[in-house]
C-alpha positions as CSV (number, residue, x, y, z in Angstrom):
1,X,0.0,0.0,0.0
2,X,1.7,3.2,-1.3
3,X,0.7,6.2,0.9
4,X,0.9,10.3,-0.5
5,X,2.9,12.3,2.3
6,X,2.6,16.3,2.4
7,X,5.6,17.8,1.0
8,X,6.1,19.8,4.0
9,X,7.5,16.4,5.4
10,X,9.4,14.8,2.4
11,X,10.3,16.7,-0.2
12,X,12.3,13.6,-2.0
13,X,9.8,11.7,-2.8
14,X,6.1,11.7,-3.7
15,X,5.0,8.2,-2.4
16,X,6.0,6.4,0.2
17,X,5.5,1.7,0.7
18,X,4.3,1.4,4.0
19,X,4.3,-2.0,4.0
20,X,8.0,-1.7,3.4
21,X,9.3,-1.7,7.5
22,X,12.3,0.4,6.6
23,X,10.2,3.3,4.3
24,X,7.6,2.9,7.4
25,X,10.4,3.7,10.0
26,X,11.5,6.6,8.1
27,X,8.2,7.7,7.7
28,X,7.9,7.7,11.5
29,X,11.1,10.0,11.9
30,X,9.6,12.1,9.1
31,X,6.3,12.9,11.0
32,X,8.0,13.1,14.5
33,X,10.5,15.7,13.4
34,X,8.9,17.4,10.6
35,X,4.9,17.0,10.9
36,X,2.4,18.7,12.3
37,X,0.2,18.1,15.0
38,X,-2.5,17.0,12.8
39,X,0.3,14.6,11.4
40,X,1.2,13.6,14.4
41,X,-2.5,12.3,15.9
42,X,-2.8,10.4,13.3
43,X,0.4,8.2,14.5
44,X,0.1,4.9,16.5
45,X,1.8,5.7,19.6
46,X,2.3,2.3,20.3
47,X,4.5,2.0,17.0
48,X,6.2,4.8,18.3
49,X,7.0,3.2,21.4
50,X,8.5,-0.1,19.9
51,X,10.5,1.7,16.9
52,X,11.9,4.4,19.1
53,X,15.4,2.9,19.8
54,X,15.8,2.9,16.0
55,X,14.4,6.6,14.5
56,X,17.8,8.4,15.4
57,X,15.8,11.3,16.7
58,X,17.5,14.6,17.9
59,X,18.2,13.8,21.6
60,X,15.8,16.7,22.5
61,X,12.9,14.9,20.3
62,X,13.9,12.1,21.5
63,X,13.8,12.9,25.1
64,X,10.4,14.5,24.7
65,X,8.8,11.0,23.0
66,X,10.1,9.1,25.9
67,X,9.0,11.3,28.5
68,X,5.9,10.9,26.8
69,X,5.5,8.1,26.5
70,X,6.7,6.7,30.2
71,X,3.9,9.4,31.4
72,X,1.1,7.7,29.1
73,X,2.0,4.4,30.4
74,X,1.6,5.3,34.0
75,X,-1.5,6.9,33.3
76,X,-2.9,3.8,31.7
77,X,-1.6,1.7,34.7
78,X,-3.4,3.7,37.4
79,X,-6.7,4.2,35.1
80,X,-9.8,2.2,36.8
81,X,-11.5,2.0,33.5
């Protein structure tokens, strides 16, 4: 499944093979440093969470995601519903 991205996030290419697990992590970097937050909502944060160790984020983006993330998962921990 080929997937159109906005140009303000690639600008090499016009069509990306998600099914592809190496275009897909790149994609993934693509959004978290360069997409919106519109782009970003759309993301499953539980990718995120498993391809982390491998997007070579900027260690402030990075930082940020895992804060994030470690935050989210205590919340879902404590949450009675």
């Amino acid at each position: 499944m080929a997937s159109e991205i906005p140009r303000y996030m690639v600008w090499s290419t016009d069509q990306i093979e998600l099914k592809d697990p190496f275009q897909r992590r790149w994609l993934l970097r693509q959004t978290l440093l360069h997409g919106r937050a519109e782009d970003i909502r759309q993301l499953d944060f539980d990718e995120i969470a498993r391809e982390l160790d491998h997007l070579q984020l900027l260690p402030e983006i990075d930082h940020l995601w895992r804060t994030y993330l470690e935050h989210r998962n205590d919340l879902s921990e404590h949450d009675p519903g």
